[in-house]
LUMRO-398545 format. One record per residue (C-alpha): residue number from 1; residue in three letters; y, x, z. Coordinates in Angstrom, 2 decimals. Example, Ala and Ser with C-alpha at 12.3 -4.5 7.8 and 13.67 -1.06 7.14 Angstrom:
<r i="1" aa="ALA" v="-4.50" u="12.30" w="7.80"/>
<r i="2" aa="SER" v="-1.06" u="13.67" w="7.14"/>
END
This chain:
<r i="1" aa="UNK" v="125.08" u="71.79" w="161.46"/>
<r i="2" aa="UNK" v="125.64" u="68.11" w="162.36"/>
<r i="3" aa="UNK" v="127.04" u="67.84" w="158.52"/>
<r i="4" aa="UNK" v="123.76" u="69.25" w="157.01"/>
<r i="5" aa="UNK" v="121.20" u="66.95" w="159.34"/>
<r i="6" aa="UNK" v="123.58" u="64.19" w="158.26"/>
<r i="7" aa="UNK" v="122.91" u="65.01" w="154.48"/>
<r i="8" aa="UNK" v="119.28" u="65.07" w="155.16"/>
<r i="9" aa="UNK" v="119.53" u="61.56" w="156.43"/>
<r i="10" aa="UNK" v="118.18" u="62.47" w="159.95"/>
<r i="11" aa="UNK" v="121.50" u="61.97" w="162.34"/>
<r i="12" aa="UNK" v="123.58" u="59.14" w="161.83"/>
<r i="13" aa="UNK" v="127.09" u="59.21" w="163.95"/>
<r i="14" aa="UNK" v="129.75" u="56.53" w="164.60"/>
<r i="15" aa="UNK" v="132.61" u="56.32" w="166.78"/>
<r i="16" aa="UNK" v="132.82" u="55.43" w="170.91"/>
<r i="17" aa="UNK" v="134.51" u="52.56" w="171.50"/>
<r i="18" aa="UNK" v="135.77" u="53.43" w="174.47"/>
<r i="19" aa="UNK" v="136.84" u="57.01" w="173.70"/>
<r i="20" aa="UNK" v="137.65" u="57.67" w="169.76"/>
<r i="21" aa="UNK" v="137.67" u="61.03" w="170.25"/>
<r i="22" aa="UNK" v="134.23" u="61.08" w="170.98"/>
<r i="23" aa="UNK" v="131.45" u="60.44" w="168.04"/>
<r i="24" aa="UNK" v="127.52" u="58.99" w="169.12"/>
<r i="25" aa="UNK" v="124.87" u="60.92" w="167.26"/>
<r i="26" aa="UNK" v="121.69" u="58.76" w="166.52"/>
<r i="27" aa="UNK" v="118.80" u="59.64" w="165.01"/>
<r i="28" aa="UNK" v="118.10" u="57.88" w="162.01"/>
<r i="29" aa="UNK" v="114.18" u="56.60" w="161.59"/>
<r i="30" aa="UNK" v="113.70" u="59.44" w="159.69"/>
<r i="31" aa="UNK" v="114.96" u="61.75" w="162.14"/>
<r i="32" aa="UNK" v="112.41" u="60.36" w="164.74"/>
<r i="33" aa="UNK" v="109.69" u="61.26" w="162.46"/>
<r i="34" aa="UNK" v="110.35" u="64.63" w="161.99"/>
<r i="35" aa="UNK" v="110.83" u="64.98" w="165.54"/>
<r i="36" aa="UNK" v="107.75" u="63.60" w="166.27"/>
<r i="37" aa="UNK" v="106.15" u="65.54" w="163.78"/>
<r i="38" aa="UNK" v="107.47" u="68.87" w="165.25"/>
<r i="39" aa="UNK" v="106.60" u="67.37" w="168.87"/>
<r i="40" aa="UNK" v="102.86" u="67.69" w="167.67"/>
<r i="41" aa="UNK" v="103.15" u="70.79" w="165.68"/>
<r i="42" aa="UNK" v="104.63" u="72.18" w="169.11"/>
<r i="43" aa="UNK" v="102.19" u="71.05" w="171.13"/>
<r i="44" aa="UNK" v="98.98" u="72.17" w="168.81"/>
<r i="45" aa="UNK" v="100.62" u="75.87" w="168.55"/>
<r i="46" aa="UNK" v="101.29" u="75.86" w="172.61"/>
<r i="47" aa="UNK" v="97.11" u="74.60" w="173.34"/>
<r i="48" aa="UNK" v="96.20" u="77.53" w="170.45"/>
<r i="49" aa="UNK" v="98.16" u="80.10" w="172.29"/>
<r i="50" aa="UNK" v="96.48" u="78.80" w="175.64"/>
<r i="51" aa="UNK" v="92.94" u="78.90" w="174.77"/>
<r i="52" aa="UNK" v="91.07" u="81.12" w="177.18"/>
<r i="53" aa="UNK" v="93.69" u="81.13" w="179.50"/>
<r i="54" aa="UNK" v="92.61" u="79.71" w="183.49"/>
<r i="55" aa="UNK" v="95.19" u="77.30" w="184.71"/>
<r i="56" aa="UNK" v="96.01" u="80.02" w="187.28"/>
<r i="57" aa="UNK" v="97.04" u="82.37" w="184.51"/>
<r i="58" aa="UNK" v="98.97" u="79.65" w="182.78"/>
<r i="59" aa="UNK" v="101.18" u="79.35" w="185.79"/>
<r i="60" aa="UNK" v="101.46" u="82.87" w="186.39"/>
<r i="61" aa="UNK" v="102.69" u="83.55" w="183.13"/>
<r i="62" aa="UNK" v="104.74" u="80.69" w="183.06"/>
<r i="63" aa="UNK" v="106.39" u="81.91" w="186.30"/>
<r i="64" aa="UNK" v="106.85" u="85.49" w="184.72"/>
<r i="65" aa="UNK" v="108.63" u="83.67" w="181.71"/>
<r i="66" aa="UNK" v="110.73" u="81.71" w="183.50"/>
<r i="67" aa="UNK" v="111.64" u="84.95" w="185.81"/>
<r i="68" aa="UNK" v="112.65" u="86.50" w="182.62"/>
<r i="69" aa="UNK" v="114.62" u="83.93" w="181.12"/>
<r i="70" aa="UNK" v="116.85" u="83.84" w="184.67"/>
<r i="71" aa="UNK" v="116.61" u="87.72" w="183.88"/>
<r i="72" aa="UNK" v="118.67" u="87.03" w="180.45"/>
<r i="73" aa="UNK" v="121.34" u="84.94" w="182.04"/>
<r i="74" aa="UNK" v="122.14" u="86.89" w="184.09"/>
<r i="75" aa="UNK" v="123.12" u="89.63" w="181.30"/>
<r i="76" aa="UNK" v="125.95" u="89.05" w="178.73"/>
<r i="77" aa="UNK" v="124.66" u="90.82" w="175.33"/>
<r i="78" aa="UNK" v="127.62" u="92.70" w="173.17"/>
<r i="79" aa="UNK" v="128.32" u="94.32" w="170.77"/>
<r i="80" aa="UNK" v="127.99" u="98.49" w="170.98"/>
<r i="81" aa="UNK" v="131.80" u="99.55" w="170.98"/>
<r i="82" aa="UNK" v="130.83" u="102.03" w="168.64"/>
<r i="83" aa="UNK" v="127.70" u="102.18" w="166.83"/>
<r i="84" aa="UNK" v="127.95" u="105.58" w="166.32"/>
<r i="85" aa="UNK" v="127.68" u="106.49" w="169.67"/>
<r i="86" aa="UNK" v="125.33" u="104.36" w="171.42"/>
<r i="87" aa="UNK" v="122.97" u="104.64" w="168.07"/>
<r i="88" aa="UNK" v="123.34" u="101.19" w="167.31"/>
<r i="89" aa="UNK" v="121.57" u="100.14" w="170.91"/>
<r i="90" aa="UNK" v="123.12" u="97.16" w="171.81"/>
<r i="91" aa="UNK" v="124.50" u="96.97" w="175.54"/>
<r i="92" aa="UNK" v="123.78" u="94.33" w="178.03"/>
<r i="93" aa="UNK" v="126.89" u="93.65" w="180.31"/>
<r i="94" aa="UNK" v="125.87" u="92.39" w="183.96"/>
<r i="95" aa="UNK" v="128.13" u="89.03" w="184.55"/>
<r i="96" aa="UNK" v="128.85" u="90.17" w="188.32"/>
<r i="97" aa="UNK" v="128.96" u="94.27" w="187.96"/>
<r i="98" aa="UNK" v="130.85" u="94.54" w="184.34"/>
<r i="99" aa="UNK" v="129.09" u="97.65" w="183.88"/>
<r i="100" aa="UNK" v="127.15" u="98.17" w="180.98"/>
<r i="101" aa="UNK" v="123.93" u="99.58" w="180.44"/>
<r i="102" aa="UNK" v="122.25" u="100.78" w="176.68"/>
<r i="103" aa="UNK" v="118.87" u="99.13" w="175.79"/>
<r i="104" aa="UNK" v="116.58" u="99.96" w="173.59"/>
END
């Protein structure tokens, strides 16, 4: 991935001084365009989504999101061990149980 942004012209690396086996990534000018170009694109899809929403709702469902995503680290996604069986549901695996559970 770093290869292909440095292709593009948009990351430009160079070695630590004080540790060689260590490489700086920069953005190059360009690089800080496009970001800042996405930045806005970002932030004009996020108000569209919004509109009609009460700043109570916003938090709400902000607070449900961010419930969920603590939801999804706390599962490790695999693989089915056989596809056959589970009919290609893939299984969640809880980090502290090991057991594993199908999902839809």
């Amino acid at each position: 991935m770093l290869a292909a942004l440095q292709e593009r012209r948009l990351v430009e690396t160079e070695s630590d001084n004080s540790d060689r086996r260590r490489r700086c990534v920069r953005l190059t000018s360009q690089g800080k365009r496009l970001a800042e170009h996405c930045a806005t694109i970002a932030t004009q899809i996020r108000k569209a989504l919004l509109v009609g929403f009460t700043g109570a709702e916003i938090a709400s469902l902000s607070d449900c999101l961010a419930r969920m995503v603590a939801n999804l680290d706390r599962l490790d996604v695999v693989a089915p061990p056989d596809s056959a069986k589970s009919n290609g549901k893939a299984l969640a695996k809880k980090r502290t149980s090991g057991s594993y559970q199908a999902r839809s």
